[in-house]
C-alpha positions as a printed NumPy array, in Angstrom:
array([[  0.   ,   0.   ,   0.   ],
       [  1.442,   2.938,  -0.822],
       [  1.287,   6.521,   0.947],
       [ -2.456,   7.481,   1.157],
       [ -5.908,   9.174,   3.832],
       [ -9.007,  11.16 ,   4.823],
       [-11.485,  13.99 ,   6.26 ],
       [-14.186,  14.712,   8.259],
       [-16.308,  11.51 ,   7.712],
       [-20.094,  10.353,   8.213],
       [-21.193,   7.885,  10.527],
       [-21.725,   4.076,  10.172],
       [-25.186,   4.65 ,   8.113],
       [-26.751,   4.424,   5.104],
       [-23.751,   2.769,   3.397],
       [-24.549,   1.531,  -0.087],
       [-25.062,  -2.121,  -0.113],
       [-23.313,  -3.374,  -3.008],
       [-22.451,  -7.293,  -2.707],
       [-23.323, -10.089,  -0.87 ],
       [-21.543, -12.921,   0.427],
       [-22.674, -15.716,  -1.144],
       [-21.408, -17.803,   2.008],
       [-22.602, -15.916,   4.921],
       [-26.435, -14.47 ,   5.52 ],
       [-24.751, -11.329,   6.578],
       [-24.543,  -8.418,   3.794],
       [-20.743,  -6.637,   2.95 ],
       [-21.5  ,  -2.969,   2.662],
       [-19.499,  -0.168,   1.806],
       [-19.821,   3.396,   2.041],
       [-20.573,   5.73 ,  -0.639],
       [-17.307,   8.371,  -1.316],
       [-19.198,  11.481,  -0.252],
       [-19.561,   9.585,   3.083],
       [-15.474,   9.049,   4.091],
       [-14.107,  12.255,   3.043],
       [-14.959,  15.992,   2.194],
       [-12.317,  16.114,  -0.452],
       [-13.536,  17.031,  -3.997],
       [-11.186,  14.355,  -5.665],
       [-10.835,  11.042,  -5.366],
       [ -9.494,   7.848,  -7.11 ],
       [-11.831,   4.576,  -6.655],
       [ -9.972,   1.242,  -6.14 ],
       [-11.186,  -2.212,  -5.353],
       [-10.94 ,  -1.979,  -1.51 ],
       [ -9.972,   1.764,  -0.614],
       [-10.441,   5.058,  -1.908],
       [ -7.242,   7.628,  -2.27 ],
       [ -7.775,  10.985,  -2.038],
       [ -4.674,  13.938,  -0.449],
       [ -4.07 ,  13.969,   2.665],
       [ -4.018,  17.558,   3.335],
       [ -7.889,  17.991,   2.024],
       [ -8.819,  15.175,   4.115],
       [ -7.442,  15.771,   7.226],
       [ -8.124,  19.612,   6.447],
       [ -4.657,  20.381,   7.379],
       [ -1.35 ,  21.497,   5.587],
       [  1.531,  19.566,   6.978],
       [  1.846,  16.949,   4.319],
       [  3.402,  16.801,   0.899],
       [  0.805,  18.122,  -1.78 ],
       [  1.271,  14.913,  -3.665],
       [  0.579,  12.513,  -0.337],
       [ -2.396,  10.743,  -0.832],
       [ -3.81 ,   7.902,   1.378],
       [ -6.272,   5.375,   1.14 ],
       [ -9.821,   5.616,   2.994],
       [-11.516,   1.733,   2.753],
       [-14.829,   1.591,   1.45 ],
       [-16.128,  -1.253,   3.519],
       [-18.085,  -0.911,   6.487],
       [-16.474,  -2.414,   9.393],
       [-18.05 ,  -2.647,  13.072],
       [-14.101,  -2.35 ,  14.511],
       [-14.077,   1.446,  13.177],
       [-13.364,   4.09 ,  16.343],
       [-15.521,   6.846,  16.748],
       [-14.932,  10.158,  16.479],
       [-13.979,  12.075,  18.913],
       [-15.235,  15.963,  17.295],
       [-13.29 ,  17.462,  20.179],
       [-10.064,  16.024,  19.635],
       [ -7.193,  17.913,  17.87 ],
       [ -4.338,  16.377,  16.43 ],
       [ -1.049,  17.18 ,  16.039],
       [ -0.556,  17.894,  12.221],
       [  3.245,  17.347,  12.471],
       [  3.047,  14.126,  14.666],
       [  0.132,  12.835,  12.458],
       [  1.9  ,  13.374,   9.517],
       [  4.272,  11.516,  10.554],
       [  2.597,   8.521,  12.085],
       [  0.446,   8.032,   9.001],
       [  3.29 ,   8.153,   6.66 ],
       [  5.053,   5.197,   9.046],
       [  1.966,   3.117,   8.663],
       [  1.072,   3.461,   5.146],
       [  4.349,   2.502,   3.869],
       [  5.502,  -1.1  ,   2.828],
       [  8.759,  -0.662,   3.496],
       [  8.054,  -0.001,   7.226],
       [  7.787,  -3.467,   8.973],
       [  8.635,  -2.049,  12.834],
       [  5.749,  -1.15 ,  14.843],
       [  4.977,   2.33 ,  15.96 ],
       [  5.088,   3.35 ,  19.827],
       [  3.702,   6.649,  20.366],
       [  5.61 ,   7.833,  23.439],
       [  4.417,  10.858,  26.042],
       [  3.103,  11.893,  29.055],
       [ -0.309,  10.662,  30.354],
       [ -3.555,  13.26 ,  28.597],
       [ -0.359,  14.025,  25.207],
       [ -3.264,  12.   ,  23.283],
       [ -1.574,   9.123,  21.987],
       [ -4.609,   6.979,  22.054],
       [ -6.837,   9.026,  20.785],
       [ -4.187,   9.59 ,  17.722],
       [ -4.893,   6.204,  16.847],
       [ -8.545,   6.539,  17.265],
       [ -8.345,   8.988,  15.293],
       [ -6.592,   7.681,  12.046],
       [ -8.664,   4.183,  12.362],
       [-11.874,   6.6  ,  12.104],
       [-10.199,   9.024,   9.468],
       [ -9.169,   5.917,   7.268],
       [-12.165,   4.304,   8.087],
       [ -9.34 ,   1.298,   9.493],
       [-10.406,  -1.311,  11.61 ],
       [ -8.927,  -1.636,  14.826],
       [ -8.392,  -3.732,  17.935],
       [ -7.255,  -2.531,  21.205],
       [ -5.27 ,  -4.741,  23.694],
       [ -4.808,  -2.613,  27.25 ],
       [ -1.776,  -3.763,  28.714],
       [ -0.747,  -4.596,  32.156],
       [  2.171,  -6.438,  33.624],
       [ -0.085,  -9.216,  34.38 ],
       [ -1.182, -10.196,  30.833],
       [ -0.528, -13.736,  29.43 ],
       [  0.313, -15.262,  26.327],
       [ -3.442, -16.817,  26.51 ],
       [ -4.601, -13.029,  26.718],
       [ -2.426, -12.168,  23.931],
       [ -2.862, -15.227,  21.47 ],
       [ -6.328, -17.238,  22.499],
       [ -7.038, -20.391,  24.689],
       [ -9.203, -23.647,  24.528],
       [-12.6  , -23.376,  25.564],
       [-15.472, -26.069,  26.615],
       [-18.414, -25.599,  24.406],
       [-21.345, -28.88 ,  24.605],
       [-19.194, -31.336,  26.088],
       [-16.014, -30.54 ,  23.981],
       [-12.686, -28.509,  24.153],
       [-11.597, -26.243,  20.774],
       [ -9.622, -23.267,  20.995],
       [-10.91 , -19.839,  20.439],
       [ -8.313, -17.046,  19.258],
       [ -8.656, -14.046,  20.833],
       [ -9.472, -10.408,  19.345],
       [ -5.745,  -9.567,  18.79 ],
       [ -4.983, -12.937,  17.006],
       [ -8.228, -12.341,  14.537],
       [ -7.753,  -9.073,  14.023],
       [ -3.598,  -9.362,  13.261],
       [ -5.021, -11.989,  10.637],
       [ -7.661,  -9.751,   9.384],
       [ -6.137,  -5.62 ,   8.429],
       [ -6.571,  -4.316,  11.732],
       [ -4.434,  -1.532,  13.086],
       [ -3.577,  -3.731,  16.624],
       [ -3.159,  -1.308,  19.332],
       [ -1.187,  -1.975,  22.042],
       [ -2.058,   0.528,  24.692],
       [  0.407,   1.373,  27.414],
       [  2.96 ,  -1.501,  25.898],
       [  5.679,  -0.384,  28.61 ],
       [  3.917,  -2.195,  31.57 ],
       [  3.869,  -5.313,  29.401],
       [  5.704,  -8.201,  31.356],
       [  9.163,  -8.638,  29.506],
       [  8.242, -12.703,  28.937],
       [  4.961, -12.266,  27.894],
       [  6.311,  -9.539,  25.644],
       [  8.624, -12.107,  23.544],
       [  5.636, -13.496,  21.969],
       [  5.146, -10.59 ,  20.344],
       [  8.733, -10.368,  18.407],
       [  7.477, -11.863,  15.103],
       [  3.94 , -10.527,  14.762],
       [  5.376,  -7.037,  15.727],
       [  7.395,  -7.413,  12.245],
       [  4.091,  -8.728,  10.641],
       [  5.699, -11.986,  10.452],
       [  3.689, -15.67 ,  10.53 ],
       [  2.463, -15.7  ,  14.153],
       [  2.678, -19.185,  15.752],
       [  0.291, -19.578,  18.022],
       [ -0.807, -21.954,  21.006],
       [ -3.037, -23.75 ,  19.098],
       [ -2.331, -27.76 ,  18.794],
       [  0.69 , -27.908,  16.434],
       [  1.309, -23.892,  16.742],
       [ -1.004, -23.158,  13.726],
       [  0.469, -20.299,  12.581],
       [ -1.663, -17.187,  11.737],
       [ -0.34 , -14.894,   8.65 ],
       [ -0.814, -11.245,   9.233],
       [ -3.526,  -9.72 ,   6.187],
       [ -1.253,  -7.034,   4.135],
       [ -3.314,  -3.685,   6.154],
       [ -2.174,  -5.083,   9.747],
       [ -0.297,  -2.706,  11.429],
       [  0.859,  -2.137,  15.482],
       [  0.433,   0.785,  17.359],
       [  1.608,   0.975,  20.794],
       [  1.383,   3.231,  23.299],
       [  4.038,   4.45 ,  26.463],
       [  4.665,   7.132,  28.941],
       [  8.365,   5.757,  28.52 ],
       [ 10.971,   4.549,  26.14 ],
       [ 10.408,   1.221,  27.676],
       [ 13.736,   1.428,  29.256],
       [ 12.27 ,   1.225,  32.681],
       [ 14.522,   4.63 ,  33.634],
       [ 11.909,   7.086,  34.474],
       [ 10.751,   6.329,  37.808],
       [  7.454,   8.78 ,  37.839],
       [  5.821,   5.72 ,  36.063],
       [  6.211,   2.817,  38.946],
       [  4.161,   0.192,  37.081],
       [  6.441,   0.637,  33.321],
       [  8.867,  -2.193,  32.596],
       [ 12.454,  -2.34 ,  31.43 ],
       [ 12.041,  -4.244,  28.026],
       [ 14.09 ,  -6.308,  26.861],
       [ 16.245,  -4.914,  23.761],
       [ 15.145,  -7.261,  21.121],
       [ 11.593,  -6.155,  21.926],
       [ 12.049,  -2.408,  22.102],
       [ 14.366,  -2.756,  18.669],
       [ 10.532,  -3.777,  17.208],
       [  9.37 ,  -0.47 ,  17.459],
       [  9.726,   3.078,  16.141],
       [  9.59 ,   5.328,  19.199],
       [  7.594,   8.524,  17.611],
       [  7.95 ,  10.826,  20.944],
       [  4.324,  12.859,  21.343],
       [  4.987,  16.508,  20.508],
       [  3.917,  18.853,  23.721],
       [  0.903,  21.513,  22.533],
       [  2.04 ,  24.745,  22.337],
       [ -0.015,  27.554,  23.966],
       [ -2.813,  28.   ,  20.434],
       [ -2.609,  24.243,  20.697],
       [ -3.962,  24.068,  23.852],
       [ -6.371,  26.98 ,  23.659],
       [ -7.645,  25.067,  20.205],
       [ -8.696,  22.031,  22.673],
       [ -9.974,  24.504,  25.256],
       [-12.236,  26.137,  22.483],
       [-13.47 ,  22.632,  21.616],
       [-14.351,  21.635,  24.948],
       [-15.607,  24.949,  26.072],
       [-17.698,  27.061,  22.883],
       [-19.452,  29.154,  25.615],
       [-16.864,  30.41 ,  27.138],
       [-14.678,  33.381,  25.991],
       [-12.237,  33.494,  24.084],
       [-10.315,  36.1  ,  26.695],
       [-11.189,  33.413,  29.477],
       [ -9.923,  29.973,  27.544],
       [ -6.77 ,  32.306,  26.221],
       [ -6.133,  32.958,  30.117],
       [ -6.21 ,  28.861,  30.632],
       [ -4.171,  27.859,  27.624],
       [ -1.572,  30.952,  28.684],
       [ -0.96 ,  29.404,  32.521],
       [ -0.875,  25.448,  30.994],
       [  2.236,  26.766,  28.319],
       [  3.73 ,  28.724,  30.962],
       [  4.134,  25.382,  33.432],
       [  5.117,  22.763,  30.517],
       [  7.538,  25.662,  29.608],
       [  9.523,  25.677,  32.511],
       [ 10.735,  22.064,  31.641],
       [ 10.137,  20.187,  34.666],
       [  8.386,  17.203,  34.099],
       [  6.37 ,  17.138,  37.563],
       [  5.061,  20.494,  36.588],
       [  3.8  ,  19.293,  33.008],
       [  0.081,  19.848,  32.307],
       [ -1.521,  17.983,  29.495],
       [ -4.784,  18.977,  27.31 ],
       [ -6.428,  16.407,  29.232],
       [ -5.443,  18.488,  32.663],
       [ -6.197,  21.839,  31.201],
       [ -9.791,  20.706,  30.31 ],
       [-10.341,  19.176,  33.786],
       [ -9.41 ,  22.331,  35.663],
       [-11.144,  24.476,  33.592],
       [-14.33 ,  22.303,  33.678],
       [-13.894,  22.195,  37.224],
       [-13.689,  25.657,  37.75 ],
       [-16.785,  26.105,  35.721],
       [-18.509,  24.047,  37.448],
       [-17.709,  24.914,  40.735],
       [-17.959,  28.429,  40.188],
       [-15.543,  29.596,  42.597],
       [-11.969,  31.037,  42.151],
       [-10.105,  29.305,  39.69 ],
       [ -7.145,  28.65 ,  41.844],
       [ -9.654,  26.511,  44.017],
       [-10.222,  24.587,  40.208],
       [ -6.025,  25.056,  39.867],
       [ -5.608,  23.34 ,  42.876],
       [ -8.546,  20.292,  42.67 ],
       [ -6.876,  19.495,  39.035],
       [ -3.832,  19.939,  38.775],
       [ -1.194,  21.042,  42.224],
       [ -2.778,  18.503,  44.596],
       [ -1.258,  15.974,  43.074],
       [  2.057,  17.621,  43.505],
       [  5.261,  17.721,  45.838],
       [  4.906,  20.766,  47.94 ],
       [  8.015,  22.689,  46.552],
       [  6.154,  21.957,  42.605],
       [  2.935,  22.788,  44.073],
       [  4.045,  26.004,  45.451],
       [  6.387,  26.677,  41.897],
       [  2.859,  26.425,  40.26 ],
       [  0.824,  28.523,  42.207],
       [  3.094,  31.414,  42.401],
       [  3.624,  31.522,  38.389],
       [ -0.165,  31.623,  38.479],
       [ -0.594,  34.772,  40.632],
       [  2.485,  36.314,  38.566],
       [  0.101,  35.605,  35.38 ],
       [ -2.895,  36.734,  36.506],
       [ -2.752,  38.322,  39.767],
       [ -6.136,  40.144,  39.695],
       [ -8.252,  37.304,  37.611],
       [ -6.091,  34.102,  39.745],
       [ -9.317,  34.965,  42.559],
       [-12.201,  35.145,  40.34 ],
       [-14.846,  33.068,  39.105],
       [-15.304,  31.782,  35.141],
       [-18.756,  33.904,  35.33 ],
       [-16.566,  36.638,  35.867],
       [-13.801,  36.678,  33.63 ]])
């Protein structure tokens, strides 16, 4: 497949019906053009349309001749849409360009702080490129059953049943791997040949092996390299090298401050724009001073100002409830002071009043 994608797309309705499988009472559908992408132009193949990327994604960060491929056929394993979310047009640039191309056989790890977005990125391209996907959430206690499928009693008799990951590795999915870091370093070896979309071989009496369909693709996600070095994420795990050699670290890019008033804007239409501005100022400020206890993410920034609005009371009282409480005192105090040297008259007002 070669470098293709989409725009703002229609729900998961009235798609034209246009074959049947002549072995299965169930219908294929696929979806009519003018309901995957906004863009004027488009070239019909079999399984995918392939429009540019830019018009689709209505955004200016890729090549004018990168196109990408929207498929055509109705899937129930497409993500919604989340209308509030904002990429990055530089990180998904990048990230679709890594998956769309042949010659890329690593997986991708999107690596950032907890709220950067990284799995709604992915959420976001399966819904854009109307990709099926499957999401695996990680802990340290997952098994290779978990991972691969197990054998199951059904009237009296044992067969094995391959799990979500297993089916969807066989059939185009993007396979997300979220928070891959806290994967257990054992379990994690089973994962060195599918993660190069190699034949997997699988529990299954003889190890069957399962042959990954020519769309699969992995996406993980991590708060850390996987090196098991940053110690503000106790439950991460130091990977073993031939697993973290799998993957393409793509590190998350941190919102600058029209960035994060964009998200703000999203979340909060009522509100001024003075007011949001005000918000997205104080959260730039803090990740600018490049101390990584003192980071706040869109996901932070939307909590404390909903919880200002909500509350109604001074937004240092929302500061506090989402964001320094969960500090050391000397960051908490660091915080609150470049607050009141921000806004010293507005740091003891209300969001009715600003």
């Amino acid at each position: 497949m070669e470098l293709y994608m989409t725009h703002a797309t229609a729900a998961n309705t009235n798609a034209n019906v246009l074959t049947l499988n002549a072995n299965s009472d169930l219908e294929i559908k696929y979806f009519k053009a003018h309901e995957l992408t906004k863009a004027k132009e488009y070239m019909d193949e079999e399984e995918y349309i392939v429009v540019r990327a830019n018009e689709h994604f209505n955004v200016d960060c890729f090549n004018e001749n990168d196109f990408i491929p929207i498929f055509k056929k109705v899937t129930p394993y497409r993500a919604p849409l989340n209308i509030k979310y904002r990429p990055n047009p530089i990180t998904l640039r990048r990230t679709v360009k890594l998956l769309l191309n042949n010659e890329v056989t690593a997986g991708i790890c999107l690596q950032g702080e907890s709220g950067s977005g990284k799995t709604e990125l992915a959420l976001y391209i399966s819904h854009m490129l109307n990709w099926p996907i499957t999401i695996k959430q990680i802990n340290n206690e997952l098994s290779v059953d978990d991972l691969e499928g197990m054998r199951t009693l059904e009237n009296g008799n044992t067969h094995y049943v391959y799990s979500d990951l297993v089916q969807g590795y066989r059939d185009g999915h993007i396979i997300l791997l979220d928070e891959i870091d806290k994967i257990n370093p054992d379990t994690a070896a089973k994962l060195h040949m599918p993660l190069e979309r190699k034949p997997w071989a699988t529990g299954k009496e003889g190890g069957e092996l399962i042959y990954a369909n020519r769309f699969t693709r992995f996406i993980g996600t991590a708060n850390t390299n996987m090196s098991g070095e940053d110690m503000r994420f106790a439950s991460s795990q130091s990977q073993d090298s031939a697993f973290i050699k799998r993957f393409l670290i793509l590190p998350m890019i941190r919102p600058d401050e029209q960035t994060m008033y964009c998200a703000a804007e999203a979340h909060f239409p009522d509100l001024k724009p003075s007011c949001l501005r005000m918000f997205a100022k104080v959260a730039f400020e803090l990740n600018n001073l490049k101390d990584d206890e003192l980071v706040m993410d869109i996901r932070e920034l939307i909590s404390w100002i909903s919880t200002s609005k909500v509350l109604d009371e001074e937004i240092s009282v929302g500061f506090k409830i989402a964001f320094t409480s969960k500090l050391s005192s000397e960051a908490c105090s660091r915080a609150e002071i470049l607050l009141e040297q921000l806004y010293p008259e507005e740091v003891s007002r209300s969001v009715s009043q600003l």
